[in-house]
C-alpha positions as a printed Julia matrix, in Angstrom:
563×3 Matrix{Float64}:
  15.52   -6.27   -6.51
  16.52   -4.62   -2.93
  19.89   -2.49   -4.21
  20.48   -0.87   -0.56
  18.69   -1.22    3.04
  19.69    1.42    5.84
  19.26    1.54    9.41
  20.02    4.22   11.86
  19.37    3.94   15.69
  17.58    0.44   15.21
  18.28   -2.02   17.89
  21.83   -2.47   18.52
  22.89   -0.86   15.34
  23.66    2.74   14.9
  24.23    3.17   11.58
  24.22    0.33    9.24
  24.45    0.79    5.04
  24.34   -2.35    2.95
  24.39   -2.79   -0.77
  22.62   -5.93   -2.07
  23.22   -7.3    -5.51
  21.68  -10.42   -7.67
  21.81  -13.75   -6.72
  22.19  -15.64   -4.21
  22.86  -13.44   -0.93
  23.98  -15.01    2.49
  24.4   -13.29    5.53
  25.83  -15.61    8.61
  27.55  -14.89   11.91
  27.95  -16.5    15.2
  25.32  -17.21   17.44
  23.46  -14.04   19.52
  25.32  -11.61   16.73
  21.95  -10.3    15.63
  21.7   -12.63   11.99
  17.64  -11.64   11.7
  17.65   -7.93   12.62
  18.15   -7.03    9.15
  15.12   -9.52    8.08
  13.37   -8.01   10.95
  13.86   -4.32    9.81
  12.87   -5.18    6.24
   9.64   -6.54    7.41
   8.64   -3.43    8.96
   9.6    -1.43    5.54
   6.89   -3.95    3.7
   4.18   -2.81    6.69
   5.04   -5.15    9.34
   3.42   -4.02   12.85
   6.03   -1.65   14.68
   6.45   -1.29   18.3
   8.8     1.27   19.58
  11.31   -1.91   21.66
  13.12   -1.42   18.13
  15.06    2.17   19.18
  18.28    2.08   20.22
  18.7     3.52   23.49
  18.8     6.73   23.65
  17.99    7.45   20.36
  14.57    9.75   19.74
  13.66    7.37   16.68
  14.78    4.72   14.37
  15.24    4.79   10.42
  14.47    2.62    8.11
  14.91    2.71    4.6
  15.93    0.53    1.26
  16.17    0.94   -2.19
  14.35   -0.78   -4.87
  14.95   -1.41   -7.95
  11.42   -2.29   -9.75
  10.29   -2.26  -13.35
   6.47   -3.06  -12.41
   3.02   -1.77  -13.91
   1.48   -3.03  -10.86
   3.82   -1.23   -8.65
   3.44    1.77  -10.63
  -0.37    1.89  -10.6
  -0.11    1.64   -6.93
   2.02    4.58   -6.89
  -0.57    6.32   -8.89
  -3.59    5.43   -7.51
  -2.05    6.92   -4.24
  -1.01   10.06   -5.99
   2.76    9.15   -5.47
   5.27    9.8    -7.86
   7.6     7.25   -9.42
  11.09    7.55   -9.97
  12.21    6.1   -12.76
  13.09    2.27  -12.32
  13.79    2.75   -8.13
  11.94    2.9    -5.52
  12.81    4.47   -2.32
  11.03    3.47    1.17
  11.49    5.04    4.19
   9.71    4.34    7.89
  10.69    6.34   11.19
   9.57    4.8    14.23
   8.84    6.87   17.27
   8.08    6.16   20.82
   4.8     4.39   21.09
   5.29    2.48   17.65
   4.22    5.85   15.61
   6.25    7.22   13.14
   5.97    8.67    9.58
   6.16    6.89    6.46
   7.61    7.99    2.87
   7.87    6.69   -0.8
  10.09    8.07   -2.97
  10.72   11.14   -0.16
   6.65   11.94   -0.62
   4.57   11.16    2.68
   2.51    7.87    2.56
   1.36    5.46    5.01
   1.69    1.74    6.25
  -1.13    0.8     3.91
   0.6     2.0     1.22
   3.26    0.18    1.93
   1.46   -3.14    2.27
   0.15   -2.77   -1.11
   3.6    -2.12   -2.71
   5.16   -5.31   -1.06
   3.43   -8.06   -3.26
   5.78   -6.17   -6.17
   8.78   -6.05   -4.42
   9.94   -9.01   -1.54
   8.53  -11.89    0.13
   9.75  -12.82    3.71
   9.56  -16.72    4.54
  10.33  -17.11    8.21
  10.95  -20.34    9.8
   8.36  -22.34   10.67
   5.75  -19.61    9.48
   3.52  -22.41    8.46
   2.58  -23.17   11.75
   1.87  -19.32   12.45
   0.69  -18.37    9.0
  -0.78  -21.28    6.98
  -3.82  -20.71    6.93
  -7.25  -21.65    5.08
  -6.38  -17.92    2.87
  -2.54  -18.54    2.71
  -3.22  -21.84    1.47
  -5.42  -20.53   -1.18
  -3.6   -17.4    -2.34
  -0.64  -19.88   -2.68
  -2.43  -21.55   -5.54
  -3.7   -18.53   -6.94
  -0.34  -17.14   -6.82
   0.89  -20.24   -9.3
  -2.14  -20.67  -10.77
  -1.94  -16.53  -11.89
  -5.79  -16.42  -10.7
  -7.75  -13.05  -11.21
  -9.94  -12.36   -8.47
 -11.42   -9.11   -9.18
 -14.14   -9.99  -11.71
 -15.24  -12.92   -9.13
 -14.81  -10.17   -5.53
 -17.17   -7.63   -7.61
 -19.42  -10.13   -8.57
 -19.44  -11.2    -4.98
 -20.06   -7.75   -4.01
 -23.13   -7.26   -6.22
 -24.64  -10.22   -4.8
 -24.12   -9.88   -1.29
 -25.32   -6.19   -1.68
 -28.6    -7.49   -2.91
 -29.18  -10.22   -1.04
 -28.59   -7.56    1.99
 -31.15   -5.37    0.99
 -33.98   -8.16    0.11
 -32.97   -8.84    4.41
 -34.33   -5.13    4.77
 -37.32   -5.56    2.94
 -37.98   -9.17    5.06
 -37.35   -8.17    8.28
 -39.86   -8.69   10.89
 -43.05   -6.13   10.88
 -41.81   -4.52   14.18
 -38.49   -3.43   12.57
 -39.78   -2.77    9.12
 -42.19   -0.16   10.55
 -39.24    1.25   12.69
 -36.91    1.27    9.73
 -38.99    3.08    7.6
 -40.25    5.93   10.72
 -36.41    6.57   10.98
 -35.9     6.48    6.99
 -38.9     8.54    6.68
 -37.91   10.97    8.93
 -34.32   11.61    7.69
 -36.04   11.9     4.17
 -37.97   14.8     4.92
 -35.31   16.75    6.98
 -33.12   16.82    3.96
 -36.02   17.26    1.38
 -37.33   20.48    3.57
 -33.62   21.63    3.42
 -33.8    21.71    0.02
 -30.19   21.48   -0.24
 -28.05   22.55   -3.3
 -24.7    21.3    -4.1
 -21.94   23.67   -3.33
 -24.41   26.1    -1.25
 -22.28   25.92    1.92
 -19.15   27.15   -0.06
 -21.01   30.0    -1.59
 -22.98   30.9     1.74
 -19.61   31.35    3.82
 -18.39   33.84    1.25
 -21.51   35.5     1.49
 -21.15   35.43    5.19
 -17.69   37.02    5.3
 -19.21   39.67    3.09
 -22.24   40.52    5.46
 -20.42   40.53    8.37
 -17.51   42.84    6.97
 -19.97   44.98    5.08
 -18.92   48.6     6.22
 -15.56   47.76    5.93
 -15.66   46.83    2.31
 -17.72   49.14    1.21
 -15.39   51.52    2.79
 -12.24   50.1     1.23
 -14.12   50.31   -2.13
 -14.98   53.92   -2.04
 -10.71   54.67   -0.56
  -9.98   52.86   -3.5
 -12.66   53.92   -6.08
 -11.51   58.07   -4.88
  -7.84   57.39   -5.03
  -7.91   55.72   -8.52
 -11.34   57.88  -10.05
 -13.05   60.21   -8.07
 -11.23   62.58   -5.97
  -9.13   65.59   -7.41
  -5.94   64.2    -6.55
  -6.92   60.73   -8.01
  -4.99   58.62  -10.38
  -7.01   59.09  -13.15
  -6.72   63.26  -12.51
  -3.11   62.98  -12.44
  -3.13   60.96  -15.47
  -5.03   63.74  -17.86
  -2.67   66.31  -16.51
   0.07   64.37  -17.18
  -0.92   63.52  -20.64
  -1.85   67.28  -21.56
   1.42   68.18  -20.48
   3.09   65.14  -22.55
   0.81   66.06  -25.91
   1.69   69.59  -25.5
   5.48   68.29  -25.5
   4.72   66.07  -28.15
   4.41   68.79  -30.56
   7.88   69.43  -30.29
   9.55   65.68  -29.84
   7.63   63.03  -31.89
   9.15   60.52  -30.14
   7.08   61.19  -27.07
   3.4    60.02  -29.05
   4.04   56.34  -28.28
   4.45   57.42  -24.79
   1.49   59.29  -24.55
  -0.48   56.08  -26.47
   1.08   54.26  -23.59
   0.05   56.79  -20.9
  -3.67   56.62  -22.51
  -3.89   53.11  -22.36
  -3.1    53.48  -18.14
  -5.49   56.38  -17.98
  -8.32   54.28  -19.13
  -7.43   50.7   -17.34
  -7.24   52.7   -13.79
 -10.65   54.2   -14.77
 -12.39   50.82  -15.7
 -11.19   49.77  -11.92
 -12.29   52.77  -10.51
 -15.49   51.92  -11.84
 -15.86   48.45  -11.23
 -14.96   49.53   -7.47
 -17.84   51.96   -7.77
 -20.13   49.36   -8.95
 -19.18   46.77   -6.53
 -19.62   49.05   -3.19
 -22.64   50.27   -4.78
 -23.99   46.35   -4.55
 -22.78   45.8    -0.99
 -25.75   46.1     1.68
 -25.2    45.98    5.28
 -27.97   43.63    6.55
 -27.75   42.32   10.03
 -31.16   40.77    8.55
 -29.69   38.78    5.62
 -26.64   37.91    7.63
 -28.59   35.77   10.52
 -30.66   34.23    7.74
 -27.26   32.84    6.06
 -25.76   32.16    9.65
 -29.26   30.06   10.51
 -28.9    28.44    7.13
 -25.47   27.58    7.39
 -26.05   26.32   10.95
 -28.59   24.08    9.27
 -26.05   23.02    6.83
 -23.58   22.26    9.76
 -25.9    20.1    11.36
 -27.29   17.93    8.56
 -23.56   17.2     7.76
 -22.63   16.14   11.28
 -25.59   13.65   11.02
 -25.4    12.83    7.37
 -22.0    14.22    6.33
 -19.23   15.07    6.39
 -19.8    17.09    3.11
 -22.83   18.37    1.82
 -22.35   15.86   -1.17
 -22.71   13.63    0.95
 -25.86   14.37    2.51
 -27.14   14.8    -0.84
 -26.7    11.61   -1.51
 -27.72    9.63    1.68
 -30.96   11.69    0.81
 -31.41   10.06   -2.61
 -30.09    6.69   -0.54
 -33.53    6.84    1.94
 -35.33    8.17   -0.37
 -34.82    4.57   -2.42
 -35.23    2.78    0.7
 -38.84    4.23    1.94
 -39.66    3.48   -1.58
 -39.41    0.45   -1.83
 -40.13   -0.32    1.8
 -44.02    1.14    0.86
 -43.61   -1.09   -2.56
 -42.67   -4.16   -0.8
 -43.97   -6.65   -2.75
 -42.78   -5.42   -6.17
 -39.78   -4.17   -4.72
 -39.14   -7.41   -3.23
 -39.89   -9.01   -6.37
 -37.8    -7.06   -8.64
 -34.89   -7.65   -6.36
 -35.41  -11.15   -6.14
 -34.64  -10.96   -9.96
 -31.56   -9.27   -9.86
 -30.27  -11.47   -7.28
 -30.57  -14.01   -9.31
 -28.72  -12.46  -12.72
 -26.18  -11.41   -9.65
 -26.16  -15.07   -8.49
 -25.59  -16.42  -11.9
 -23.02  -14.08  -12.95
 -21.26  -15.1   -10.09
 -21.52  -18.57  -10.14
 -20.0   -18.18  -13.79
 -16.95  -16.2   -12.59
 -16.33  -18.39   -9.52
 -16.42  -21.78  -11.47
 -14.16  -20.98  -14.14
 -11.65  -20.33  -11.15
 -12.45  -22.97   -9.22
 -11.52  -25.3   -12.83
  -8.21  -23.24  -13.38
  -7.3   -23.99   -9.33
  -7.82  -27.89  -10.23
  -5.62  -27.41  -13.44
  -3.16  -26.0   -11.21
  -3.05  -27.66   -8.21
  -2.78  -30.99  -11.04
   0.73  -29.08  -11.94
   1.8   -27.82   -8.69
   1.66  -30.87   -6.64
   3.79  -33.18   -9.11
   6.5   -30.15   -9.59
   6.5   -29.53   -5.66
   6.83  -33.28   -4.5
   9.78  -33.49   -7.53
  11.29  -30.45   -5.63
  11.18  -31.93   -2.11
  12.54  -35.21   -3.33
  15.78  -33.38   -4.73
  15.99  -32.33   -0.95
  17.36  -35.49    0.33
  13.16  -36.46    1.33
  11.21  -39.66    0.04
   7.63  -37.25    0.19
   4.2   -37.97   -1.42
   3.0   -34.84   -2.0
  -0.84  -33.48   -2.73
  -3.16  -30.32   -3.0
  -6.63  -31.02   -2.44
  -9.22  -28.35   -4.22
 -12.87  -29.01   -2.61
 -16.03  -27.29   -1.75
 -18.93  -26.83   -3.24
 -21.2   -23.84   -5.26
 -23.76  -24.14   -2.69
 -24.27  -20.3    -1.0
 -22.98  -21.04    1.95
 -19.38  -21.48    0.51
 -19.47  -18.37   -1.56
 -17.1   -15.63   -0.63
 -15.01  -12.83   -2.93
 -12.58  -15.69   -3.72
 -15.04  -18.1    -5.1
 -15.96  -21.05   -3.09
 -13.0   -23.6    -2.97
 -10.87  -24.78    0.56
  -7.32  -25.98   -0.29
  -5.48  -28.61    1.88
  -1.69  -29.06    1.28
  -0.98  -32.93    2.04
   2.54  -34.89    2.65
   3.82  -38.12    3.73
   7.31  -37.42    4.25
   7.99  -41.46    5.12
   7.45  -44.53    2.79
   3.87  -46.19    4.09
   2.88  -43.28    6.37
  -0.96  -41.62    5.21
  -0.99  -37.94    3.89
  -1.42  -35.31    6.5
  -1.99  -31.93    6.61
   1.19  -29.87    5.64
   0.88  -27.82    8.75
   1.05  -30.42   10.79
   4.31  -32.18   10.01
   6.58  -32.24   13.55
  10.04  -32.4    12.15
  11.4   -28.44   11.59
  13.96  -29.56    9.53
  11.16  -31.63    7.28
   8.86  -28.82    7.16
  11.85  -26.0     6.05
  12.44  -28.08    3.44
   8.96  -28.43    2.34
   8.42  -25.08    2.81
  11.43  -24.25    0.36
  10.5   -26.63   -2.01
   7.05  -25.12   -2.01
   7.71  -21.37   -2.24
  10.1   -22.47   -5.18
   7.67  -24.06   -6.75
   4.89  -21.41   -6.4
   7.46  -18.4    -6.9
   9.0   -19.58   -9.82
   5.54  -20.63  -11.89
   3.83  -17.06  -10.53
   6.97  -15.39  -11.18
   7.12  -16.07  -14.68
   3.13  -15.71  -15.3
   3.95  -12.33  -13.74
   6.62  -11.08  -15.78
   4.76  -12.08  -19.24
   1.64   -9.96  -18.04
   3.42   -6.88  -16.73
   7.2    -7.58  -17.91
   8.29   -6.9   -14.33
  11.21   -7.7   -13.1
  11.55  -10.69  -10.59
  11.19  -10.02   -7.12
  13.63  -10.53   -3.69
  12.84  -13.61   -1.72
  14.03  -13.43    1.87
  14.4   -16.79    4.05
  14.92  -16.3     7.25
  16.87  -19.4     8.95
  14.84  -21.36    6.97
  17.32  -24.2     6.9
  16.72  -24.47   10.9
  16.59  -28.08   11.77
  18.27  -29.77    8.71
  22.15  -30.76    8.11
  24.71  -32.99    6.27
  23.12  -34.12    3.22
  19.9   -32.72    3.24
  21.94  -29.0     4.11
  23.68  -29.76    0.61
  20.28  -30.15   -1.24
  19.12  -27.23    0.12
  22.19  -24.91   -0.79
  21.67  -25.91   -3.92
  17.97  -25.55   -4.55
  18.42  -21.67   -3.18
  21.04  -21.26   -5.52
  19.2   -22.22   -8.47
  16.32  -20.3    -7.53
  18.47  -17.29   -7.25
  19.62  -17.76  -10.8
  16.06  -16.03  -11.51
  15.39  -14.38   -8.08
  17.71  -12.58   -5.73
  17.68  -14.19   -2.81
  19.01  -12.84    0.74
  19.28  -15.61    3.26
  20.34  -15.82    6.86
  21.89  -18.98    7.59
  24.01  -21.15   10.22
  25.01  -23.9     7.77
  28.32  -23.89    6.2
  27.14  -26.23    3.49
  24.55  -23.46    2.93
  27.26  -20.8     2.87
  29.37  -22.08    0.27
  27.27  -21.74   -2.37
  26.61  -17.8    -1.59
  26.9   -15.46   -4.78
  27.66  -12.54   -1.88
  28.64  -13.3     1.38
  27.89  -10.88    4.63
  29.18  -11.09    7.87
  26.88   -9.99   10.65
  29.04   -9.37   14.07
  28.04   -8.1    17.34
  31.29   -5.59   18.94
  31.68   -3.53   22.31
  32.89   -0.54   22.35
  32.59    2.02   24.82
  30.68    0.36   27.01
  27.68    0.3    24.35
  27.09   -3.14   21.85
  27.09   -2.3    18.26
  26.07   -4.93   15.1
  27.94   -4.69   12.26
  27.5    -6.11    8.52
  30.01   -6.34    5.69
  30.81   -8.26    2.97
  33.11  -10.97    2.83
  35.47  -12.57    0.01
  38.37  -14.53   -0.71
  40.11  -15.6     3.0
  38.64  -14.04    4.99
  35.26  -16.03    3.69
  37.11  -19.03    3.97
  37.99  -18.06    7.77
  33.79  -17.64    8.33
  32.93  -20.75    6.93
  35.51  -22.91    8.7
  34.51  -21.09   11.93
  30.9   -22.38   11.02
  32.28  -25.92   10.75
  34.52  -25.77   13.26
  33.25  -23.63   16.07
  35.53  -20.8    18.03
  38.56  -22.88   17.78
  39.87  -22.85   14.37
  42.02  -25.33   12.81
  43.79  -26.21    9.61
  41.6   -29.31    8.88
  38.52  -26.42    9.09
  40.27  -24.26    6.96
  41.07  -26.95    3.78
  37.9   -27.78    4.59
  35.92  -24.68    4.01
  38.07  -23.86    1.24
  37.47  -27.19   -0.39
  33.82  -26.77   -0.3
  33.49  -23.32   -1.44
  35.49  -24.14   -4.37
  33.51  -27.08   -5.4
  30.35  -25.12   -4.97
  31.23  -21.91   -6.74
């Protein structure tokens, strides 16, 4: 659930705080008052695109940040696998955007990035724009729709994908044409034997720059060795001379004050530590040999080093292992034939196991879409539509239709008029047909992935933001839809931007977006709204600038009866 969102210096807001709660959420305001901005802003905090049009004018940035409030494993393990701490049941986003749409990105005040915030946003919102079908819908939304109700896995069936399409890609290799075999394996061969002659061992780079900085500061250690090794052991005025003076003098005294033995224990104890330094200096200097000889062979094999990783790199690890990589390849390039055959083989286990994985999707998407299609078109009907409503699951197991989501196409189909044929959901003309749909859809999809969602992980349900998605649509069929958000919000929050006063009525929270001038500079403004002055918005909705008494009865008529 989205508890706060905060902008600073973002459009034609300077400083903007507002607290969301459950339910139902409308924001409204007159026409040109800036009703999407805060959609806008909250779809570049879930990894929208930014472009640096956003900051106000003459403002060095703009802010962006909301508060969460998330009890998700899923979310959680995305925090962790991008060693980001959580913080308890909230999450905190922040995104600055700077001039030339860069900026700096933070979860929970820890640095992060626009990926990170991508992968985050399945867990916490969805944004359904107006007419996003037509932008949006395509052959992957429609599937990940289904999936979405259908609570599909794909990881088992992308991995499985993986392991074939690796194998298939190396059998390719292996069957290229003799001109580009033999030029594969000259270049394989050849990178082979440069690292095999290096004879490379892990962590020898590490090891040889120490030894470097050694060599090349050789006097100078050994020199602050010996300082050391006289101050603390050797010389007459040394630490360890001063020590046996000191304790001859306190043993003497001793004699006469007991109290002074645990002293002198104490002062032993120091006398023999500084030695064991002393010593260990002595040894250490003693090891230290000033080689110009040595010290070019390390700087010519670290040079080697340096060079192998800019071709193979970037770490040494890594050269290691594109060593052991060619080192496959030229084998079974000069084993063709058994190579080729034993591959063949495991493309086909890989093949199989795939096929397995992919079907059993494929029959829980036809199970679904069964489901979805009869609860959707029962959804758009209680919209004030007469709709026919179908999902269509095709495609066959043949290769060519095999990708990491198995190998069905999904076609969403309507008639929205008695006797008309099914068509494509995209295509329908009307924009106040296809909000509706749309709505009816996402309800339908939300709710039944929703609560597959919350038994797996025992999350809490998400936000769903419409933008203006009743654009188009009025009177009756404005009614149906007021109503269908508001239900849905009973197990969702919901924040919706709207220009319907049927639509408004049924709010849970109402905000007020207006656009003031004030020294010479436009500002946007949001705050929320109860009681008359909520009846005042809503009769201005129905009503236009003028207001009049009839509007006002009116609005307050409605809003009671939809309360």
């Amino acid at each position: 659930m989205l508890v706060e969102l905060r902008l600073e210096n973002y459009a034609v807001i300077d400083s903007l705080v507002v607290e969301f709660a459950s339910g139902l959420n409308l924001l409204t305001g007159e026409t040109g008052a800036g009703k999407s901005i805060l959609i806008d802003a909250l779809s570049l905090l879930l990894g929208e695109k930014a472009s640096s049009d956003i900051i106000r004018s003459g403002a060095e940035k703009a802010v962006i940040s909301a508060v969460f409030e998330v009890e998700s494993k899923l979310a959680e393990q995305v925090l962790e696998d991008n060693g980001l701490d959580g913080e308890d049941a909230s999450l905190i986003l922040r995104r600055e955007i700077s001039p030339g749409g860069k900026g700096r990105v933070f979860v929970n005040n820890q640095p992060a990035t626009v990926a990170v915030l991508r992968q985050l946003t399945p867990h916490l919102a969805n944004i359904h724009a107006q007419n996003e079908s037509l932008l949006s819908f395509g052959a992957a939304a429609r599937l990940g729709l289904l999936d979405v109700y259908a609570g599909t896995d794909l990881e088992g069936t992308a991995e499985a994908f993986s392991r074939w399409k690796s194998i298939a890609g190396r059998i390719e290799e292996l069957e290229r044409n003799e001109q580009d075999r033999l030029r594969l394996l000259d270049l394989w061969t050849f990178q082979k034997r440069e690292i095999e002659d290096a004879k490379l061992q892990a962590g020898e780079d590490e090891c040889l720059e120490a030894e470097k900085r050694v060599l090349a500061n050789a006097e100078k250690i050994y020199g602050s060795a010996m300082q050391a090794f006289d101050l603390l052991y050797e010389g007459p005025a040394s630490t360890s001379a001063s020590l046996r003076s000191a304790q001859r003098h306190l043993e003497e005294l001793s004699h006469f004050e007991p109290k002074f033995q645990e002293a002198l224990s104490a002062l032993e104890s120091a006398r023999i530590s500084v030695e064991d330094v002393g010593a260990s200096l002595r040894d250490y200097a003693g090891g230290i040999e000033a080689s110009p000889e040595h010290l070019a062979e390390v700087e010519d094999r670290l040079a080697l080093l340096d060079r192998l990783k800019r071709k193979y790199g970037p770490t040494l690890d890594d050269v290691i292992r594109h060593g052991k990589e060619v080192t496959q390849k030229v084998s079974e390039m000069e084993n063709k034939d058994e190579a080729l055959r034993q591959l063949h083989g495991e493309l086909s286990k890989a093949a199989e196991h795939y096929l397995k994985s992919a079907r059993t999707i494929s029959k829980k998407r036809y199970e679904a879409a069964c489901k979805l299609e009869k609860l959707v078109e029962s959804e758009i009907n209680d919209l004030a539509m007469k709709t026919k409503f179908q999902i269509e699951v095709s495609g066959t197991d043949e290769e060519g239709n095999w990708s990491g989501s198995g190998f069905d196409q999904v076609v969403y189909l309507i008639s929205t008029n008695p006797g008309e044929p099914l068509r494509q959901l995209e295509q329908i003309a009307s924009g106040g047909e296809l909000s509706r749909v749309m709505l009816a859809l996402k309800a339908s999809v939300e709710a039944g992935g929703t609560a597959r969602s919350q038994k797996r992980t025992g999350a809490l349900q998400k936000t769903l933001v419409f933008d203006e998605i009743d654009t188009g649509i009025g009177g009756r069929a404005a009614e149906a839809v007021g109503k269908k958000l508001k239900a849905l919000s009973r197990t969702n929050q919901l924040i919706c931007v709207t220009h319907l006063p049927q639509i408004a009525t049924f709010a849970d929270h109402h905000y007020l977006i207006e656009k003031k001038t004030a020294g010479g500079r436009t500002r946007t403004t949001v705050r929320p709204i109860s009681g008359e002055e909520r009846t005042e918005e809503v009769a201005r909705m129905l009503s236009g600038a003028k207001l009049t008494e009839t509007s006002r009865k009116h609005a307050e008529q409605m809003i009671k009866q939809n309360a």
